[in-house]
N, C-alpha and C positions, 0 to 999 in steps of 0.2 A: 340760758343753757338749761335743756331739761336735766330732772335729776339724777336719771341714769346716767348720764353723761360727766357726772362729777369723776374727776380722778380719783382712785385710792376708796370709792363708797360701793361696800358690799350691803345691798339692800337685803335683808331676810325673806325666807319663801314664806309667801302666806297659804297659798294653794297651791298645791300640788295633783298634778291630775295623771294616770297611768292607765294605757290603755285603754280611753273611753270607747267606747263600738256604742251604733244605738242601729236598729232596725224600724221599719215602718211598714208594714205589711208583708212583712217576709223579704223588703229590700233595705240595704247595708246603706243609711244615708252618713254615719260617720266610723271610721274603720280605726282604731287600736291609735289613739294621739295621746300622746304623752305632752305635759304643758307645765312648765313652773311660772306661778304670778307672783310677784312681787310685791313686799308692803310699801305703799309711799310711788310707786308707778302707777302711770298710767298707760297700758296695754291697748293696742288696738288688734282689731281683729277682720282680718281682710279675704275677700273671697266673691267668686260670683255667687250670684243668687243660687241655692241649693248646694251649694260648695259643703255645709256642714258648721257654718261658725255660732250661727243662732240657734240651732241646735244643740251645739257645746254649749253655750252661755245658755241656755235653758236647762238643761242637764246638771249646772252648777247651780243657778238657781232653783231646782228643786220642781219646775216644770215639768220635766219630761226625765222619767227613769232609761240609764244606760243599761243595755241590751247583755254588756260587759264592763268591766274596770274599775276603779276605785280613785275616789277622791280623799286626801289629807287637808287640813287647817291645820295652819301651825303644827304641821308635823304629828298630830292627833286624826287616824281615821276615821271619814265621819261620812251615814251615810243621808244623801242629801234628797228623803224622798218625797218630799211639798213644799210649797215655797212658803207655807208656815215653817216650817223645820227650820226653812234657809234664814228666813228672815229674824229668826231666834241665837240661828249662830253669826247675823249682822251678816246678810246678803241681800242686796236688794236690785230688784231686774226693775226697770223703765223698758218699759215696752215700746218696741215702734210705732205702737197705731196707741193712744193716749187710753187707758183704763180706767174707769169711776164710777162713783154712783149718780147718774146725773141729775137727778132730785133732791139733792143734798145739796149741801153750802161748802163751800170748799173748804172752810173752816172745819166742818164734820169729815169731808174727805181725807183731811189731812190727820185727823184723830183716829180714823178708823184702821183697824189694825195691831194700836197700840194699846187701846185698851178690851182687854175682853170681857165678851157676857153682859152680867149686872154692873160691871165695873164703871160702862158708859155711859150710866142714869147717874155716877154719881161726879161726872164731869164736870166743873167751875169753868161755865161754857162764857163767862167774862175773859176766865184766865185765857183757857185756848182761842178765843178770838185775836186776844193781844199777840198770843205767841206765833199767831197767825200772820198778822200783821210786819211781826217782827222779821219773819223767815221772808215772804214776799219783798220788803224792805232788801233783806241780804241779796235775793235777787237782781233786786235794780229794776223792778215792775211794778206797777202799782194796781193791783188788781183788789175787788170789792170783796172780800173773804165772807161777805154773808149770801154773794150772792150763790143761785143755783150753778152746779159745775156746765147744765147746757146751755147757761147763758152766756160760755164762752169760747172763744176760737179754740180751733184745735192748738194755734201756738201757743195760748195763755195756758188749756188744757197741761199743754208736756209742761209748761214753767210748775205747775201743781205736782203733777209725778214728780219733777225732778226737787223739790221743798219736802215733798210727804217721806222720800229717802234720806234727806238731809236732817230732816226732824226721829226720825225712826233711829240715828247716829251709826249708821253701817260703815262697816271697814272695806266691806267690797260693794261696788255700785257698779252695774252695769248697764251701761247707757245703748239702746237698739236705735242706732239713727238718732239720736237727737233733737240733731240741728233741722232736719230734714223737714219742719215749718215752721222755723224762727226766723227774724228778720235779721240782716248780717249785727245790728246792734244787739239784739237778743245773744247772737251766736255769742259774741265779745262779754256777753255779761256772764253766760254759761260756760267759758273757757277760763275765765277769771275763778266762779268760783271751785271749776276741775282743780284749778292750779295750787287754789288755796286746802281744797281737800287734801291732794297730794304733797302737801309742806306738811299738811298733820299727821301723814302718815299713812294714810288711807289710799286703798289701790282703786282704779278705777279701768273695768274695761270699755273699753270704745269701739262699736260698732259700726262703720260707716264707709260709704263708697266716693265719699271727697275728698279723693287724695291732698287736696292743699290743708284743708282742717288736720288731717293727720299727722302732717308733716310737720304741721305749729303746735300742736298740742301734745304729741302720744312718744313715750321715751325707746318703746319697743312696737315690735309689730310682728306678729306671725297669720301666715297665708294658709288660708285653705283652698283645696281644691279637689273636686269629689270626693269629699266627705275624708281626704286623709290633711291632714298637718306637713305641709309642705317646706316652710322653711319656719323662724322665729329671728331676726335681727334685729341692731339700734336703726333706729327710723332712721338715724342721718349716714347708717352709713349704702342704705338704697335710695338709688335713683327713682323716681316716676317711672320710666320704660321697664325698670328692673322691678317695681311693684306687676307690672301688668304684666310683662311677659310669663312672672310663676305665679298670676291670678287665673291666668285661662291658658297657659301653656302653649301661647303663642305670642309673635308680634303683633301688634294693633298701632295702623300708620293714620287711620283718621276714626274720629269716632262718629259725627255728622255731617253723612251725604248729604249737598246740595242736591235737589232737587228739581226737575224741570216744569216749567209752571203752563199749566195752557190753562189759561183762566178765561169763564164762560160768562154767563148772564149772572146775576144777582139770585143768590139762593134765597139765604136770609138778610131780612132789613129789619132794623128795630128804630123806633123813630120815638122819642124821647120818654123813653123808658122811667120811671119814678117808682122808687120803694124808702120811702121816710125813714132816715136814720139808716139807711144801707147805701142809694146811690140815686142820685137824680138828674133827670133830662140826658138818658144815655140815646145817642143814636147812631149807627155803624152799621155796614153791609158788609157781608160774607158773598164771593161769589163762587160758583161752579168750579170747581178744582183749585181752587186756592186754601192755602193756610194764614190763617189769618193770626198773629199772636196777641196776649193779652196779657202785659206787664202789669208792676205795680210793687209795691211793698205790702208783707200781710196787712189784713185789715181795709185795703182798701179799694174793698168790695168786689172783686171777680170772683169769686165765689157767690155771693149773692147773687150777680150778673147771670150767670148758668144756672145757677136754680130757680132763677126767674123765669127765664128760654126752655126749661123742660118741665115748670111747672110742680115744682118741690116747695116753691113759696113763692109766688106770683106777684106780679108788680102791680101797685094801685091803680098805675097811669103809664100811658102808653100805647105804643101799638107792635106788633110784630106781623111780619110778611112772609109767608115761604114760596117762593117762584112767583112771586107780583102778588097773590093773594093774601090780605090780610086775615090772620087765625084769632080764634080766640083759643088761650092755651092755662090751663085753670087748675092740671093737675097731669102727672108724667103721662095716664092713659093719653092725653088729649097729643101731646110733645110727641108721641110713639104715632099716633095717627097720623100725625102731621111728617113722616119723615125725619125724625128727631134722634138721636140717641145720646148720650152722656156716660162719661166715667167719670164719676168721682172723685175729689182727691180723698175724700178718708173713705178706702175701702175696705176696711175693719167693720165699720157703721154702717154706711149705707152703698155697699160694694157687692160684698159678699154674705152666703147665707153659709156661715162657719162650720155648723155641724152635718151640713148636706154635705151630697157628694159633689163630686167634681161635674158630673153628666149630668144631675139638675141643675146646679147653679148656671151651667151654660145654659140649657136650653129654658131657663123661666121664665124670658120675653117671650117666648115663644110656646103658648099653651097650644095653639091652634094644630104646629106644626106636631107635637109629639101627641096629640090628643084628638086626634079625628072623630067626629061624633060624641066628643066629651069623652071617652075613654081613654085613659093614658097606656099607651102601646109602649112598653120599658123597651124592648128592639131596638123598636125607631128613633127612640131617644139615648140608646145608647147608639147606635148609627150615626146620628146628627152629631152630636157629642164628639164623639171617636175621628170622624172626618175633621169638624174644627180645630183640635187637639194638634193634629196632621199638620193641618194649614197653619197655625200661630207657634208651631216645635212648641209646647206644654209637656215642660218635664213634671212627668208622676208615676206614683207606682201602680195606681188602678182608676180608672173612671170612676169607680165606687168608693174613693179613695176620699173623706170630708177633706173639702176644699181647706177648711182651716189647717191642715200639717202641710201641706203645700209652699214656698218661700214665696215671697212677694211679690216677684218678680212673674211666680207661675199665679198666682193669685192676679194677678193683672193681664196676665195674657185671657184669662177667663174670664175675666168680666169685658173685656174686649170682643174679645168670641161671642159672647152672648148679644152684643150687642148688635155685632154684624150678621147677626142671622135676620136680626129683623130687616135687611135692605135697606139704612138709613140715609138718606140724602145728603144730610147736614150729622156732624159729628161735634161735640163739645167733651173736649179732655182736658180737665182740670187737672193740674200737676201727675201727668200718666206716668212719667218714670219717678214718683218720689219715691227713695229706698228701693232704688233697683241696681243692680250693678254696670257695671260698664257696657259688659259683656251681652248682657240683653235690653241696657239701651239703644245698643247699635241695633238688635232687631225690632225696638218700635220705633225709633227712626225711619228704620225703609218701611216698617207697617206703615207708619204716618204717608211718608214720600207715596208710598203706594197707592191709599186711599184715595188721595189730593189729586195722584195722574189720573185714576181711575173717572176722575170728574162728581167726585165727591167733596162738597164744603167742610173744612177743619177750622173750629174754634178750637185754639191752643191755647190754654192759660199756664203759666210755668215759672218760679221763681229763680230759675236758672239760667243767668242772661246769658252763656254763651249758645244754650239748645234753642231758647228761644228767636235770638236771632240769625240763627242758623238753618232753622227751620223755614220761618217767616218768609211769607211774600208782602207781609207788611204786617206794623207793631201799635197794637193800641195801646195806649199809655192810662193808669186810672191812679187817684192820689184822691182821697179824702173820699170816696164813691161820687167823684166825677171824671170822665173824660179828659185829657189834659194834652194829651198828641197821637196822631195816625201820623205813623213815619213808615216810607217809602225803603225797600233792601239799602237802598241807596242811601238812605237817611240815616238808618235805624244804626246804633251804635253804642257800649255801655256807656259810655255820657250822656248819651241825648236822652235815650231811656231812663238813667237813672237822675237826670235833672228835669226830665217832665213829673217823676216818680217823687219826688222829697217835697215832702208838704209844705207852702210856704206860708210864711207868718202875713193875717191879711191884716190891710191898712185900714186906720181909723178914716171917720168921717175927713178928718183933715189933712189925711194924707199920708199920717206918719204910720211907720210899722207899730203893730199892736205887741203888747208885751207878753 
């Protein structure tokens, strides 16, 4: 039973929020929401992309200054203008896209913050390795605390955000997506310790577009929707159709089109692919208007797989074919030659150029087209820009608008847009809807479905087995970075998927399982 849900228990306001308004170039993205959070809850906070919820929660975090209104703590006005300030009065924001120093050792990451200035020279860097240790431990992960933060997955990465808040001792945590690339056992070990924050008292809001996680973990839930505060109820007593219908203020009866397949020649072939300690002897064919998916559990390796294919980190050994011709592909220029394009899954990193605007970030595959004779023509590239915007519905309030104040979800249609200017043949989308809401999954769904008819090859990699096999004209399966099953629509199922998917324990010379 969540805790709100006790009989007879009045939980005390810890935040109280009145009137928040905030502006973005002259447009109103959150309007006058009034919000009490609770000590010992945990709060989720629901909306489509741009709705205004990440916005709030950065506004309380000390992020981003309101336009208008006034936040209290414990009934004491406070105002909340850097997320030093916030993190002083014990608030602490986890971010969607993972935050560090990536030169540092996690151990330093997790220090940084808490001590200032000179104070850090005089750190007992035994002691905080141990307590390093300790905090990863409470986890349920086992992660190397000396190593450098880029020597690890973005999933390990948010397990570090989510320690460096637990060690910091905040009262308010505000988690942005989460789970959004943890493995369903990661998920279960970060719900444990939400569960255990919220017995000590501490509120926690939850940001996130998976309605089942919500439903198990979060005691309240208030909706956004264009930027105003739509309703605030106990999670149990709304249904799923009653979440969605005052998410986007309509019915939604399916959320992934099936798609019609007219699949052609062989686009792309990879014929026994090797990258030592990432994945080896991959080999698999993409053809002509097909979507090809690419399962697995984090970790094992489809991500590697695509940065290999557009040449971000290249495979030792192997081969790759586009239209019968074998390439050599050595770095993304070569990938872009070849008909290649790629989205990323962390487009915070290597997505988006955060403080550009909106009309370079799309057109910056594309020097040729906005630079005739090497001069950049601003017109033309805002013309190119402005038309793509059109074509993928890209909510924003100006082309000149840096892409970073933008939601995720418009943050991803543009790096999409960018892509398809270059005319790509073959397409590789590495988790494209992660941290998007419903409401404009449904529109890269039909992007995808579109692409596919259009007779263009989709590599799908996606940790979300219902999109994935929904999508899919057929399912590659990877567990430990090897290949493990190519299942047919017919085939492909979450069992089959997630029993090619779970690493098994291999046998000793004599047969028996190894320990």
């Amino acid at each position: 039973m969540n805790r709100a849900d006790e009989p007879g228990r009045a939980l005390p306001i810890l935040i109280s929020a009145r009137g928040i308004s905030k502006q973005f170039a002259g447009v109103e993205v959150l309007r006058d929401v009034d919000l009490d959070l609770h000590a010992g809850e945990i709060h989720a906070l629901l909306g489509e992309n741009g709705a205004g919820k990440s916005t709030f929660a950065k506004i309380i975090a000390g992020v981003h200054r309101p336009s208008r209104g006034s936040l209290a703590l414990n009934g004491t006005p406070v105002e909340v203008t850097t997320p030093l300030i916030a993190q002083k009065l014990g608030i602490t924001l986890i971010h969607q896209e993972p935050i560090s120093f990536p030169d540092l050792s996690v151990a330093e990451n997790l220090v940084l913050g808490r001590h200032e200035g000179p104070a850090l020279g005089r750190v007992r860097w035994g002691e905080l390795r141990r307590e390093a240790d300790s905090l990863m431990a409470r986890l349920g992960i086992a992660i190397d605390v000396g190593k450098p933060m880029r020597g690890l997955s973005i999933a390990d990465q948010q397990m570090v955000e989510i320690a460096r808040a637990l060690a910091s001792d905040s009262r308010l945590i505000i988690m942005d997506e989460p789970t959004a690339p943890l493995t369903p056992r990661e998920v279960e070990t970060l719900f444990g310790i939400a569960r255990q924050l919220r017995q000590e008292g501490r509120t926690i809001i939850f940001i996130s577009h998976r309605l089942e996680e919500v439903r198990a973990l979060c005691d309240r839930v208030t909706i956004f929707r264009d930027g105003s505060r739509i309703a605030t109820e106990e999670t149990a007593g709304l249904s799923d159709a009653d979440i969605i219908r005052l998410m986007i203020g309509r019915e939604v009866k399916t959320y992934i089109p099936q798609h019609k397949s007219q699949i052609g020649a062989v686009a792309l072939a990879v014929r026994g692919l090797s990258l030592p300690g990432k994945f080896e002897d991959i080999s698999f064919e993409v053809h002509k208007g097909e979507i090809v998916g690419l399962g697995g559990l984090v970790g094992a390796g489809r991500t590697d797989i695509a940065r290999a294919l557009f040449g971000v980190a290249p495979a030792a050994s192997g081969s790759i074919e586009v239209n019968g011709k074998t390439v050599t592909i050595r770095e993304p220029a070569d990938a872009v030659a070849q008909g290649l394009a790629f989205v990323p899954e962390d487009r915070a990193v290597a997505g988006i150029f955060r403080s550009l605007p909106v009309e370079q970030n799309i057109t910056a595959a594309v020097p040729g087209k906005v630079a005739p004779g090497g001069v950049i023509r601003r017109a033309l590239e805002r013309s190119i820009a402005r038309e793509q915007v059109r074509k993928l519905r890209i909510r924003l309030a100006s082309l000149r608008q840096p892409i970073g104040e933008l939601s995720g979800g418009n943050q991803q249609k543009a790096i999409l847009a960018r892509w398809l200017l270059t005319d790509p043949e073959i397409l590789i989308l590495d988790e494209p809807t992660r941290g998007i809401d419903i409401g404009v999954k449904a529109e890269f769904y039909e992007m995808i479905g579109e692409l596919a008819a259009s007779g263009r090859a989709v590599l799908l990699i996606s940790s979300e087995l219902p999109e994935l096999l929904a999508l899919s004209d057929r399912v590659l399966v990877m567990s430990e970075g090897r290949l493990t099953a190519n299942l047919a629509r017919g085939e492909a199922s979450e069992e089959s998927v997630m029993h090619a998917a779970v690493p098994r324990r291999k046998a000793n010379p004599d047969g028996r399982a190894a320990a």
